[in-house]
MIVEX-932843 format. One record per residue (C-alpha): x negated, y, z negated; residue in one letter. Coordinates in steps of 0.25 Angstrom, whole numbers, plus 2048, in hexadecimal, padded with zeros to 3 digits. Example, Ala and Ser with C-alpha at 12.3 -4.5 7.8 and 13.67 -1.06 7.14 Angstrom:
2
7CF7EE7E1A/7C97FC7E3S/
***
This chain:
412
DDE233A65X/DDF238A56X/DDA247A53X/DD524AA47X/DDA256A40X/DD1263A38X/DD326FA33X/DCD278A3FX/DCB287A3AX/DC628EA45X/DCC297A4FX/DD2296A5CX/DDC298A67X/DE9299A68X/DF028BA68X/DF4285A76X/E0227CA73X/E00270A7BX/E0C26AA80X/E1025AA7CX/E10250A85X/E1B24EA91X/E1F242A8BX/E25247A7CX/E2C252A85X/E33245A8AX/E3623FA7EX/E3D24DA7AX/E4624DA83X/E49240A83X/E4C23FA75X/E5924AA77X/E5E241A80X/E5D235A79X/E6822DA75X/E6B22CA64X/E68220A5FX/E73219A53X/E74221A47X/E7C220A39X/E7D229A2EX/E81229A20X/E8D22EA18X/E8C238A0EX/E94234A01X/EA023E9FDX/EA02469F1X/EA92429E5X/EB124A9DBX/EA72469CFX/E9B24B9D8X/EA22589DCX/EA525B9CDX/E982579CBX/E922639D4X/E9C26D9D0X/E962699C1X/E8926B9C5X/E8C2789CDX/E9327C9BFX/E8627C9B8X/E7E2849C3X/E882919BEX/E8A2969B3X/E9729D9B7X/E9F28F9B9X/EA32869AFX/EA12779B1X/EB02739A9X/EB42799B7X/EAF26F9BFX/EB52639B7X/EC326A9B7X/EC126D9C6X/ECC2659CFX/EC625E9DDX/ECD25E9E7X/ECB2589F5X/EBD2569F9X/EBB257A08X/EAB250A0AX/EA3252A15X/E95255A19X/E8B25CA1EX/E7F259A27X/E7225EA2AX/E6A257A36X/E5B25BA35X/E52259A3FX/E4425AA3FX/E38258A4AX/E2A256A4AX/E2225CA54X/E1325DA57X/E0E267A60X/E0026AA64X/DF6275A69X/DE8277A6AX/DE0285A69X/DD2288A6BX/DC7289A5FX/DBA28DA5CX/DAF288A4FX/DA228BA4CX/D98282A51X/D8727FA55X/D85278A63X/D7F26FA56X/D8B26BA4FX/D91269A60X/D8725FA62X/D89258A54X/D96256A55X/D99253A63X/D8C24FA69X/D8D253A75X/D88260A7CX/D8D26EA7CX/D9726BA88X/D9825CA89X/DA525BA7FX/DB3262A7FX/DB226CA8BX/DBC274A8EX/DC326CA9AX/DC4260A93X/DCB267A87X/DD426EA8FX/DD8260A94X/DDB25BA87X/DEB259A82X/DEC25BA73X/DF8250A74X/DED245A77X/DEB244A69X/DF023EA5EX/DF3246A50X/DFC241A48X/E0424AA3CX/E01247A2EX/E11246A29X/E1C247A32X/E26251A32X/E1C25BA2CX/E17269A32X/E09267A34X/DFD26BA3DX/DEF266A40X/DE426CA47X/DD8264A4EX/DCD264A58X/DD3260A65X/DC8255A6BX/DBF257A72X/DC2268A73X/DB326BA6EX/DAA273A73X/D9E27DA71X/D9C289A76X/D95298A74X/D9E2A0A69X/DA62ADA71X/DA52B6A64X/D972B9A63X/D932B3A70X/D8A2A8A6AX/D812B3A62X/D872ADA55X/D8B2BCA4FX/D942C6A53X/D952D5A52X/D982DBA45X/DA32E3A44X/DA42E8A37X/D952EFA39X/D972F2A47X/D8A2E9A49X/D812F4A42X/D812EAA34X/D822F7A2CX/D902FBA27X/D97306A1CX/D91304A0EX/D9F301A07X/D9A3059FAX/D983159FDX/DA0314A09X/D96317A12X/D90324A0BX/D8531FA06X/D893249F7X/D8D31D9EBX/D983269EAX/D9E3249F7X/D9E3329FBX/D93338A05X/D89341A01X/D8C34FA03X/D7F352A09X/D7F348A15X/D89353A1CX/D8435FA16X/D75360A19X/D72366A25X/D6935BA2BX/D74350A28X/D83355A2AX/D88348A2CX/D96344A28X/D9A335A25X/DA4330A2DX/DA1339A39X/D9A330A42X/DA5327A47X/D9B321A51X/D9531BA48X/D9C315A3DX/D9E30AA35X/DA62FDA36X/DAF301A2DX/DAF311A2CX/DAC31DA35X/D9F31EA2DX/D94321A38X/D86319A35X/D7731DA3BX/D69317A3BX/D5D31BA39X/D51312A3CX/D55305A36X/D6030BA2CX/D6F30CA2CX/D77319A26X/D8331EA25X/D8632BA28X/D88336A1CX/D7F32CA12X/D72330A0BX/D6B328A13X/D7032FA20X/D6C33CA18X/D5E336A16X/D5D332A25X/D5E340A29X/D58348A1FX/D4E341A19X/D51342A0CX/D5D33CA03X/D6A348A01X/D673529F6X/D6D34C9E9X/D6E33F9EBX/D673369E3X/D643249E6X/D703219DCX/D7A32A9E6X/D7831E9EFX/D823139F3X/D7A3089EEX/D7E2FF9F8X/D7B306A05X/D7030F9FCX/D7431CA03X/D75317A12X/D85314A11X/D84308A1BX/D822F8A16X/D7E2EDA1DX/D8C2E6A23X/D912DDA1BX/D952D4A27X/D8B2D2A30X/D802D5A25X/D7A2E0A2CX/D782D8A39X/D832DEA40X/D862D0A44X/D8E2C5A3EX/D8D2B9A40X/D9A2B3A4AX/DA52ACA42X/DA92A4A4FX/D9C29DA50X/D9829FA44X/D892A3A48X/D87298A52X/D8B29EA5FX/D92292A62X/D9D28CA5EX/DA727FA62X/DB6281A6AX/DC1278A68X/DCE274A69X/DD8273A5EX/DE326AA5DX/DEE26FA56X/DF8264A52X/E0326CA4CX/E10261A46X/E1F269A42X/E2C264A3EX/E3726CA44X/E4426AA3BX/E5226EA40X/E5F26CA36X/E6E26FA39X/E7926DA2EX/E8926AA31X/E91276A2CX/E99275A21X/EA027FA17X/E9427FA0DX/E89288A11X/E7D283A18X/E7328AA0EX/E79281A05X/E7B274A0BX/E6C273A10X/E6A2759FFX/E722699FDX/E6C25B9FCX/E6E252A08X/E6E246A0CX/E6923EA18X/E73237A20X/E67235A2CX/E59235A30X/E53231A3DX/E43234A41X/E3D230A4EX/E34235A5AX/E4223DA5FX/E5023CA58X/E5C23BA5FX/E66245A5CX/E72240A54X/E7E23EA5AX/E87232A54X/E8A23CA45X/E9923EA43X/E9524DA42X/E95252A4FX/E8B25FA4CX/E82257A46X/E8024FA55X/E8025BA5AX/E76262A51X/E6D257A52X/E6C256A62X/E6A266A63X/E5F266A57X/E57259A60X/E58261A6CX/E5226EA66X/E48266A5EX/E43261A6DX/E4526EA75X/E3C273A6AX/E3026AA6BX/E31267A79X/E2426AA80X/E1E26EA74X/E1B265A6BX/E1F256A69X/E28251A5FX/E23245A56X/E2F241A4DX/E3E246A4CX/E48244A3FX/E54248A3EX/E5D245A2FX/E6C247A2DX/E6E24CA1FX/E7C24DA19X/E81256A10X/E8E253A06X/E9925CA06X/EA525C9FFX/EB0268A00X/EB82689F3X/EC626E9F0X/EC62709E2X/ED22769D7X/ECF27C9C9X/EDB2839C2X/EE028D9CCX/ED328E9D5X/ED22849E1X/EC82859EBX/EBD27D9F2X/EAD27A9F1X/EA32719F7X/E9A2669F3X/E8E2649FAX/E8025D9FBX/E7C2509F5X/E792579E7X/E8725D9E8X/E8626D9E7X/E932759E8X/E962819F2X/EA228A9EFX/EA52949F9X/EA729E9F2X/E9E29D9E7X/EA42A49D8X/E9C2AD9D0X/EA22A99C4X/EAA29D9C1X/EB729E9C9X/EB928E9CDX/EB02889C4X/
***
C-alpha cells in the first residue's frame, strides 16, 4: 500500500525505531556467506618517458624557483610501474520510526474529512498494531541521503486538548493572569521621566516606596501593583498618590504624565490583551485537536574507502585522478576475493562484514556497490649533472611527488 508523503510541522514525541522484518536479517547474513561470483578487471597502462617529462614540465611551471630547460636535460632512468587501489564501498539503507503528533482541529473539520464519529477511526489499539514496514515508500534518487515524514494510516484520532483542558485559552504568564503589566515607557513610575515622584515616599499619608512590595509585583520586575475599585496602579505613581490622598502630588502638572499609562504606571498586557488569558497555541482555540502517527522514512548511504599503501602520501593519492577498474551493484555484493592483491580481498570481505554488523536489526539495506579504482604510479631514478635521486609519478593526470621537496631549485 503506497503512503503519500507531506510536510508535517507539528510537534511530537520522541521517535520509537521500529525494527526490519526477520527476513532482511536473513539475507544479511546470508550475503557474508555467500560465494563470489566471476570477476575481471582491467589493466591500467604504464607511464612513458615522454609522459613523465611532460608532468615534470608542467610541475616546472607551477614554481617559480625551477627551471623548465632542467626537465628536458634531466636523464630517466629505470621506471619501476605499479599501482594503487582504492576499494569503495557504499550501502543504502532505510530505516524507519514512528513518533506521536498533535494538530489543531474542530470535531467539524473530523467529521469532514473522515466521516466517521469521534471514535469510530484510528483508536488507539489498532494503531498500536500497525507495523510501519507494511508499507511501501519508495526513495526519490538512489544512493542519496534523504528523509520523508508522513501520516501513518489510519493513526488519527480526536480528542480533548491536555494544555488548557478543553477551555481553549490558557493562563497568561507574562501578566500573572491579572491582564495589567509594567508600562515600559516610564518603567512603571508613572512619569515621563522615568524617575518617581518624590512626593509618593515623602507625604506622610503615602510613604510608599516602589519596588517594596515583592508580593505583589509585576511579570517582569519586583514592582508591586494594587487596585482600587475597578483600576490598576502601580505602586510609587501619581495615580497611587491620588488613590490615597485625593488629590494629585504638589507640583506636578498633566504634562509630567507618562502618556502611555497617564500617571497609573501599568498597561494593559500586551499578550493576553488584558484578559489574562491567551488563547492555547495547541488547539489553537478549539479545545480539541486531532493525534496521529508519524512515519518517518529516513534513506542514508553509509560509504567506507581503504587505499593500498604505497610511498606516496595517501592525502595526495586520494587528490590524484583515478580510474575505475570495477563496479558492481546489487541487493548485497559479495566480497572480492579473485584480485591478484591480496589486501584488497581482504579489505573488501572486512568492509561487507562491518557494513552488515552495522545495519543489522536496524535498518534494511536496499542496494550495495562496491568500485575498484586504480591509481598509476610510476617510481623514477633520475640523473642530472652530479645529482641523482628519485620521484614519483602518479595519478591519471600525472602529478609528481619528491620526497623531499626543495625550496629552491636544487634538481630541477
Amino acid at each position: 500500500m503506497p503512503v503519500h508523503s507531506s510536510r508535517l510541522s507539528m510537534s511530537g514525541d520522541k521517535a520509537v525505531v521500529a525494527a526490519p522484518l526477520l527476513d532482511d536479517i536473513e539475507n544479511h547474513k546470508q550475503s557474508v556467506a555467500a560465494l563470489p561470483s566471476k570477476r575481471y578487471f582491467d589493466d591500467v597502462l604504464p607511464f612513458r618517458e615522454e609522459e613523465i617529462r611532460e608532468a615534470l614540465k608542467r610541475e616546472a611551471k607551477r614554481h617559480r624557483w625551477w627551471k623548465e630547460s632542467a626537465a628536458k636535460k634531466m636523464e630517466i632512468g629505470e621506471l619501476e610501474n605499479s599501482s594503487c587501489i582504492q576499494y569503495v564501498l557504499e550501502s543504502f539503507t532505510e530505516a524507519r520510526s514512528t513518533s506521536e503528533a498533535t494538530e489543531a482541529y474542530t470535531l467539524g473539520q473530523y467529521l469532514d474529512r473522515y466521516g466517521y464519529t469521534l471514535g469510530g477511526h484510528g483508536d488507539d489499539a489498532s494503531a498500536s498494531q500497525q507495523n510501519p514496514w507494511d508499507y511501501e515508500v519508495l526513495p526519490n534518487v538512489m544512493f542519496a541521503d534523504q528523509t520523508r515524514v508522513m501520516e501513518l494510516p489510519g493513526s488519527s484520532r480526536m480528542g480533548s486538548c491536555t494544555a488548557c483542558n478543553a477551555e481553549g485559552a490558557t493562563h497568561c504568564f507574562h501578566c500573572r493572569g491579572n491582564g495589567q503589566d509594567k508600562c515600559g515607557f516610564c518603567r512603571g513610575t508613572g512619569m515621563k521621566s522615568g524617575v518617581a515622584h518624590p512626593a509618593v515616599y515623602t507625604h506622610p499619608m503615602v510613604a510608599s516606596f516602589p519596588h517594596a512590595d515583592l508580593s505583589r509585583g509585576y511579570a517582569s520586575s519586583s514592582t508591586a501593583m494594587v487596585r482600587h475599585g475597578n483600576n490598576t496602579y502601580g505602586v510609587g505613581t501619581p495615580m497611587y498618590f491620588m488613590s490615597k490622598t485625593g488629590v494629585p502630588p504638589p507640583g506636578l502638572g498633566t504634562h509630567d504624565l507618562c502618556y502611555m499609562c497617564h500617571g497609573r504606571g501599568v498597561r494593559e498586557c500586551h499578550y493576553c490583551k488584558g484578559g489574562g488569558k491567551k488563547t492555547c497555541s495547541t488547539c489553537g482555540g478549539s479545545g480539541s485537536v486531532r493525534s496521529f502517527s508519524k512515519l518517518i522514512v529516513q534513506f542514508e548511504t553509509e560509504k567506507s574507502d581503504c587505499i593500498t599503501a604505497c610511498d606516496v602520501p595517501e592525502m595526495l593519492i586520494r587528490q590524484a585522478e583515478k580510474k575505475e577498474i570495477f563496479s558492481e551493484q546489487a541487493n548485497y555484493v559479495r566480497p572480492i576475493t579473485k584480485y591478484h592483491v591480496k589486501e584488497v580481498n581482504e579489505n573488501s570481505r572486512a568492509l561487507c562484514v562491518k557494513h552488515l554488523e552495522r545495519v543489522m536489526g536496524k535498518s534494511r539495506v536496499i542496494q550495495q556497490r562496491h568500485m575498484l579504482f586504480a591509481i598509476p604510479l610510476c617510481k623514477v631514478a633520475f640523473t642530472l649533472g652530479s645529482q641523482s635521486g628519485i620521484f614519483w609519478v602518479y595519478g591519471r593526470d600525472a602529478r609528481i611527488y619528491f620526497p623531499k621537496y626543495p625550496a629552491k631549485c636544487a634538481i630541477l
